[in-house]
DSSP file (Angstrom, degrees, kcal/mol; ACC not computed):
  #  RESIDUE AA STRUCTURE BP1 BP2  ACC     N-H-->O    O-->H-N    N-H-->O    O-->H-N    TCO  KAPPA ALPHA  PHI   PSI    X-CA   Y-CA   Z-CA
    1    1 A X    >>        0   0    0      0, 0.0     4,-1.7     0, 0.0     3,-0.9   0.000 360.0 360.0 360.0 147.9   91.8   23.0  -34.7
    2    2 A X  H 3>  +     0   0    0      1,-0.3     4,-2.4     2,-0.2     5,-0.2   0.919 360.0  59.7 -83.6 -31.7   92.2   26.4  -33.3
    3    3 A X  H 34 S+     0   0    0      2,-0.2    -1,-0.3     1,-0.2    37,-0.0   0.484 105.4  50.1 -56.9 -13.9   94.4   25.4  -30.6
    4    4 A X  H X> S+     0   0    0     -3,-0.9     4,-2.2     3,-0.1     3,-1.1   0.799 115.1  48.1 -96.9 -63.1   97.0   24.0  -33.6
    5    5 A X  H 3X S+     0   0    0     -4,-1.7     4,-1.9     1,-0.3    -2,-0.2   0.923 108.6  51.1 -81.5 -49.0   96.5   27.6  -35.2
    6    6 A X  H 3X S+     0   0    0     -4,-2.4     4,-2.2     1,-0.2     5,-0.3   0.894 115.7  43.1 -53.9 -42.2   97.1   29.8  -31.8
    7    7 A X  H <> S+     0   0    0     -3,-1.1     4,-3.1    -5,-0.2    -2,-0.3   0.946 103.6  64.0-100.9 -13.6  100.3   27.9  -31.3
    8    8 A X  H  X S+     0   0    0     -4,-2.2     4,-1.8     2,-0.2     5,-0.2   0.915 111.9  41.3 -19.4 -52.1  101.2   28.2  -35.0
    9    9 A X  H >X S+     0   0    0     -4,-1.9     3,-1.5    -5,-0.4     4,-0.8   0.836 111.2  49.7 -71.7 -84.6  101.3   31.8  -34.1
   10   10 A X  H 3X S+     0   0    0     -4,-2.2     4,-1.1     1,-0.3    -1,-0.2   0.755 113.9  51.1 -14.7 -44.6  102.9   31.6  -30.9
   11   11 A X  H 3X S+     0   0    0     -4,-3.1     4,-2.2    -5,-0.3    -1,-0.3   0.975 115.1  39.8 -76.4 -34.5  105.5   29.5  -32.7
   12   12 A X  H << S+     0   0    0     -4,-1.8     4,-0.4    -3,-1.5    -1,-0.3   0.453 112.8  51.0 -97.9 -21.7  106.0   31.9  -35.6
   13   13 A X  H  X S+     0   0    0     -4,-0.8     4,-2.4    -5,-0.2     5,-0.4   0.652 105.7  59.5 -95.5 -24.2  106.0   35.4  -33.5
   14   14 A X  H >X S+     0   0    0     -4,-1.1     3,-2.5    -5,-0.2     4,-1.8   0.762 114.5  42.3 -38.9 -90.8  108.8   33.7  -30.9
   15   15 A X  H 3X S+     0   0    0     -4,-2.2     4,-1.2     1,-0.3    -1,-0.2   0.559 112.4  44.7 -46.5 -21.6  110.7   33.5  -34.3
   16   16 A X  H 3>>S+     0   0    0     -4,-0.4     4,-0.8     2,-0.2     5,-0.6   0.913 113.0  59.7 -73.7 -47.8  110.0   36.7  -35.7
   17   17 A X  H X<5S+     0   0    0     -3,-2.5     3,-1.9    -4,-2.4    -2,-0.2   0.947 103.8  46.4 -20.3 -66.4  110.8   38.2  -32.1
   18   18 A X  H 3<5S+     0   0    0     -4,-1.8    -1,-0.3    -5,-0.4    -2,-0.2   0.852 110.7  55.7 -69.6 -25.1  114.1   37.0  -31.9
   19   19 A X  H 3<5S-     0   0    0     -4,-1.2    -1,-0.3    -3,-0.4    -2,-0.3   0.436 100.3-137.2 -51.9 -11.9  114.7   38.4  -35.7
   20   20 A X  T <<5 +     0   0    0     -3,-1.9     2,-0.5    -4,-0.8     3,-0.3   0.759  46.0 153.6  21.0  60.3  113.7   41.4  -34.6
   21   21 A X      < -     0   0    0     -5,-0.6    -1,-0.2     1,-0.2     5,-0.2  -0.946  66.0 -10.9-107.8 133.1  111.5   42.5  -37.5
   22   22 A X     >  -     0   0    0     -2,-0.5     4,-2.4    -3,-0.1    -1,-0.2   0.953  66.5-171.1  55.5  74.7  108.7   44.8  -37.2
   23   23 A X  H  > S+     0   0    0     -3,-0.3     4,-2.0     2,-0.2     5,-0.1   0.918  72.9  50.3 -79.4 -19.8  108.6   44.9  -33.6
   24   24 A X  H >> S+     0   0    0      2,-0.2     3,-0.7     1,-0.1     4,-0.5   0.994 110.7  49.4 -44.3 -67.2  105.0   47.0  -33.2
   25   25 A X  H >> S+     0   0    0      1,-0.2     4,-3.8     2,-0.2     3,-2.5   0.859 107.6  52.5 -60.9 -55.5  103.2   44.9  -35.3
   26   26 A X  H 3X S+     0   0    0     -4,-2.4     4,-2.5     1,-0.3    -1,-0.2   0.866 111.1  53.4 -65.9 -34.0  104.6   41.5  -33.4
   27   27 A X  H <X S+     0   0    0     -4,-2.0     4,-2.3    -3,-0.7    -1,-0.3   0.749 106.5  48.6 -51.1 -23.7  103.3   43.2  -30.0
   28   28 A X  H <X S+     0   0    0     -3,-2.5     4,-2.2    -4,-0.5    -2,-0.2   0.729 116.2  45.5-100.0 -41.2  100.0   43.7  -31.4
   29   29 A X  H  X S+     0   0    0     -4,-3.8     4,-1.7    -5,-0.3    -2,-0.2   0.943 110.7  51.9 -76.0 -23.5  100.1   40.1  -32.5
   30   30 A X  H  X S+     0   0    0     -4,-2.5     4,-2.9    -5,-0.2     5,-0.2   0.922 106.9  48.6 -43.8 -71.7  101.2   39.0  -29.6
   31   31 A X  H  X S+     0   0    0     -4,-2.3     4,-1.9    -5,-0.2    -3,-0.1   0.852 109.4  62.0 -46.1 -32.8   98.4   40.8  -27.3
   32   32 A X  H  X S+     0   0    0     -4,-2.2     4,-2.6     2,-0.2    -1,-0.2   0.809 111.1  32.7 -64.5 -38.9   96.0   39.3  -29.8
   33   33 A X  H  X S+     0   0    0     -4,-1.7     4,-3.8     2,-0.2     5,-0.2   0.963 108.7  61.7-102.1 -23.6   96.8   35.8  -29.1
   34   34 A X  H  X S+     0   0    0     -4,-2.9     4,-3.1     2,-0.2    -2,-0.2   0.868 110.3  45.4   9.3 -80.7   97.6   36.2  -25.7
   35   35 A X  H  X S+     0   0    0     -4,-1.9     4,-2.4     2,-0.2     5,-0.4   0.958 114.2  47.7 -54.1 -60.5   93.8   37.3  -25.5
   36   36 A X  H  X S+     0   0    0     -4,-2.6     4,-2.6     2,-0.2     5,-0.3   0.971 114.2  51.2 -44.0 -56.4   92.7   34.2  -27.8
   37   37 A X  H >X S+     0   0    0     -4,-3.8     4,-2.7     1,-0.2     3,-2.3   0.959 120.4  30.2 -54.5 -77.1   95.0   31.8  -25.5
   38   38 A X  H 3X S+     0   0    0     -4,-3.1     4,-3.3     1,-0.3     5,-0.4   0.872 118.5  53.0 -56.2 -40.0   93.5   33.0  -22.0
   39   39 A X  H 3X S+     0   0    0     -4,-2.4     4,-0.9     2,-0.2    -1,-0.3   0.827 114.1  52.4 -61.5 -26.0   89.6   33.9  -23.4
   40   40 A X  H <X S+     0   0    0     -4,-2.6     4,-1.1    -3,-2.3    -2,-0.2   0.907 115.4  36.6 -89.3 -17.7   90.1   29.9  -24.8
   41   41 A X  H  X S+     0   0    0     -4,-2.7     4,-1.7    -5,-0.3     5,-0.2   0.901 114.6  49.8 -91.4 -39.7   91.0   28.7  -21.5
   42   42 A X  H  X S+     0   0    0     -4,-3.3     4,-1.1     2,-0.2    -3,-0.2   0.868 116.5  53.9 -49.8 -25.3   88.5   31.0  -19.2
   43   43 A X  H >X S+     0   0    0     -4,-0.9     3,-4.0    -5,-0.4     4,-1.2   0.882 109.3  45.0 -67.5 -85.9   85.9   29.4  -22.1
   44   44 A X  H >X S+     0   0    0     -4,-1.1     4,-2.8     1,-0.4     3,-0.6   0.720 114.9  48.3 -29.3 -72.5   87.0   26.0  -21.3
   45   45 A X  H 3X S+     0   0    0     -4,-1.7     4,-2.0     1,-0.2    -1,-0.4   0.800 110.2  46.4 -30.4 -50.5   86.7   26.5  -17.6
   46   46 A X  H <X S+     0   0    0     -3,-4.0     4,-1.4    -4,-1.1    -2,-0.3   0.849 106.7  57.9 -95.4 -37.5   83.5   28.0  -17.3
   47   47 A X  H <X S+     0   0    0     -4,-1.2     4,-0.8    -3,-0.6    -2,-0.2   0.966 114.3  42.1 -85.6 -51.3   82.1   25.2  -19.7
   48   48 A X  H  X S+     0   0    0     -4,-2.8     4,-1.4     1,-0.3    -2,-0.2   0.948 108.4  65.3 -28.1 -59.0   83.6   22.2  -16.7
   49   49 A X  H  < S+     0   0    0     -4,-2.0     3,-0.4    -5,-0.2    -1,-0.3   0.812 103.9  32.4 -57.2 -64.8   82.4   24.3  -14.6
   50   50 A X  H  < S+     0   0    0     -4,-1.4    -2,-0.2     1,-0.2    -1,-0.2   0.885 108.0  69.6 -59.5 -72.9   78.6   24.0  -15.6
   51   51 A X  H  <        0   0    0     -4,-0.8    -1,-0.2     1,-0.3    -2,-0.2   0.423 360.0 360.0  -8.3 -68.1   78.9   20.5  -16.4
   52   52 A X     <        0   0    0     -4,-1.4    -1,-0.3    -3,-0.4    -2,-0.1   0.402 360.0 360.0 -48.3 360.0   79.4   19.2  -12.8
C-alpha cells in the first residue's frame, strides 16, 4: 500500500533528521513526500467529491 510506503519514509527521514546526516538530501526527500502526502489526499478528496 502506498500509504504504508509514504509513512515508511516519513518514519525513516524523522530519524535520519534528528541524526543529522546529509541534511540537503533529507530536505529534498522530505519536499518529495510532503508532495506525495498532500497530492494523495487532494486525489482522495476530489474522488468523494465526484461520487456524491
Amino acid at each position: 500500500d502506498d500509504r504504508h510506503r509514504l509513512c515508511r519514509i516519513g518514519v525513516d527521514w524523522i530519524r535520519s533528521v534528528s541524526t543529522g546526516s546529509d541534511r540537503c538530501r533529507l530536505i529534498e526527500i522530505g519536499v518529495d513526500w510532503f508532495r506525495s502526502v498532500s497530492t494523495d489526499i487532494d486525489w482522495r478528496r476530489s474522488e468523494t467529491k465526484y461520487e456524491k
